[in-house]
Structures are given as structure tokens and as C-alpha cells.
N, C-alpha and C positions, 0 to 999 in steps of 0.2 A: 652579406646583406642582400643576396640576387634574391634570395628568399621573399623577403619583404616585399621586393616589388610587384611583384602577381598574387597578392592576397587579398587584393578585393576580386579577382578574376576568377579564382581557385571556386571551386563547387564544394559548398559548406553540407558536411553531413551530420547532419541532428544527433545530438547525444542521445541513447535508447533509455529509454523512461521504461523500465517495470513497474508498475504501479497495480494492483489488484484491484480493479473494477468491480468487480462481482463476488463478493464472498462467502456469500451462498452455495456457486458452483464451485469455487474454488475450496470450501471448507468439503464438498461431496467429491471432489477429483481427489482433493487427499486422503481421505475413508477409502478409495477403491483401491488401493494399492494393492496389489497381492493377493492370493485366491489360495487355500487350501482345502483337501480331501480330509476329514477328521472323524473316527468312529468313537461314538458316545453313546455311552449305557443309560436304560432308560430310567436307573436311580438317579442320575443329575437331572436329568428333563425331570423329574417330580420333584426337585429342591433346588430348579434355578431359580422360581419364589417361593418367598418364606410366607411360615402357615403362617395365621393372623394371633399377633400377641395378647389381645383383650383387653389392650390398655387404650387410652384417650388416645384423639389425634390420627393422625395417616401412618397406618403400618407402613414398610420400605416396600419398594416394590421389585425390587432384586433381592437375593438373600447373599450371603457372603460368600457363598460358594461362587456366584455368579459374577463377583467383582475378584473371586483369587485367580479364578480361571482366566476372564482376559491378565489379570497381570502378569498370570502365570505365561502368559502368549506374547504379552509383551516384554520380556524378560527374556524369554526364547529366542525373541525373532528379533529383539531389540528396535522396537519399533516406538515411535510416538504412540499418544493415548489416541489420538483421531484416527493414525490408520491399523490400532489394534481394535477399536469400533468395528471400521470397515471390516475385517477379517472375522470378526466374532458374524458381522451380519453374514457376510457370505457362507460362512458356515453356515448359519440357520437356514439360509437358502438355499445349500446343496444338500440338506438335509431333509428337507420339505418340512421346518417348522413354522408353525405359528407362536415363536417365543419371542420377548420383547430383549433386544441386547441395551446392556446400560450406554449412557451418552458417554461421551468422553469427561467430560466434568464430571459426573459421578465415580467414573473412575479416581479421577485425580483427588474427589475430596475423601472416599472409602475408602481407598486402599493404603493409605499409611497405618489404621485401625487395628487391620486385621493381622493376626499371627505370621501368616506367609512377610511382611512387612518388617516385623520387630525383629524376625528371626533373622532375615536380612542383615537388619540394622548390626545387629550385635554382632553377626560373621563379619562384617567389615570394618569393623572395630580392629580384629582383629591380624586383620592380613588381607590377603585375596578372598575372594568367594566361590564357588565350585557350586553350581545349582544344577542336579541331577536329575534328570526325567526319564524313569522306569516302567517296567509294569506294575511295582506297588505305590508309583505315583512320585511327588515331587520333597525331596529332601533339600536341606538347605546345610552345605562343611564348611566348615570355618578355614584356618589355612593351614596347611597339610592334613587336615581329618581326612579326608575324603582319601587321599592316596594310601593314608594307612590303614587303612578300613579296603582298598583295594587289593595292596600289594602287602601289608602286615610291617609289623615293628620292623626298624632295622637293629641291628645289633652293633 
């Protein structure tokens, strides 16, 4: 009970409050995460927008190339959509472009659509999934394909 009796003398220290005050900065402090060097051929810079369809209404203003690739980036790096943003912008910045990188929510609403997505889906169906980045680009193995396709049949 000694305890008790110096509890109102004792020096009370405030429970710490996290609270996000500002989410403006705090949604851009999460975008900056991480900074990559990345060499890009100038066939995607001429198909990170798509040509114009001819039909009613607002064409997209990314093409799908330009939402597989952040996904394909965040898949890789296994990152949030907000700081796979960030890293697509930095890239355009250490690239010296004038190209426009899609928001995080376009992300999130495009990229189930797209083939890189389904292909996904169905490998995990499966088993594990094994997503391999080459020089002829981005394949998606189901589970064991991929080692047999490396090391061959076993017998």
C-alpha cells in the first residue's frame, strides 16, 4: 500500500497522443519514401498515354501500360499504392520528365482490370507465386512452374 500513499505527489506523465494533424503533409511524407535510378526506353515514354479512342466522354489519361508498371513496382518493392506514387514521381524526376504519374487511387481502382492482375489471381489460386523480372520483362509462375522451367523436369 506504500504505493498509494504518494500518488498524488508523483509527477503524472501525459499519455502520447499520435494523432495526424495534417494530412496533406503526411499523405506527401508517405509518397517520399525511397528513391530509385531506373532506365526506360523511349517506346514507354510514347505509350505512358493512350492515343485518343474517338469515342464520347474523357479518354483515360494513363494507358495501362502506365498503371502495370507502378504495380509491377509495387509488387517488387512491395510497397503501398501511396509510396509506389512517390517512387514512380521520383523516377520521372531523375529522369528529367515532363510525364504525369497516376494518383494512388487510380492505381488501386485500374489495376485489378488489367492482365498483369488476373494472371496474378489465378497463380495464387494455385500455390505460391514466383514473379520474375528479366530482360524480356515481367512473367507471372504458378507454383512450381517457374523452377521447372529453371532447373527442368525431375524424374
Amino acid at each position: 500500500m506504500s504505493y498509494k500513499a504518494n500518488e498524488a505527489r508523483r509527477h503524472k506523465i501525459p499519455r502520447a497522443r499520435y494523432r495526424v494533424t495534417n494530412w496533406p503533409e503526411y499523405d506527401r511524407a508517405l509518397q517520399q519514401r525511397g528513391s530509385l535510378t531506373v532506365w526506360v526506353t523511349p517506346e514507354v515514354l510514347a505509350a505512358w498515354h493512350p492515343p485518343k479512342t474517338g469515342r464520347r466522354g474523357r479518354s483515360r489519361t494513363y494507358s495501362d501500360l502506365a498503371i502495370e508498371t507502378g504495380h509491377l513496382l509495387r509488387l517488387a518493392f512491395s510497397r503501398p499504392w501511396r509510396q509506389t506514387e512517390g517512387l514512380l514521381r521520383s523516377l520521372a524526376t531523375l529522369l528529367g520528365l515532363d510525364v504525369g504519374v497516376p494518383d494512388h487511387t487510380t492505381f488501386s481502382r485500374r489495376s485489378p482490370g488489367l492482365s498483369l492482375a488476373r494472371s496474378l489471381a489465378e497463380a495464387q489460386r494455385s500455390g505460391p507465386v514466383y514473379v520474375v523480372i528479366d530482360a524480356t520483362g515481367l512473367k507471372v509462375y504458378g507454383a512450381g512452374e517457374w523452377l521447372t522451367e529453371k532447373h527442368g523436369e525431375r524424374s
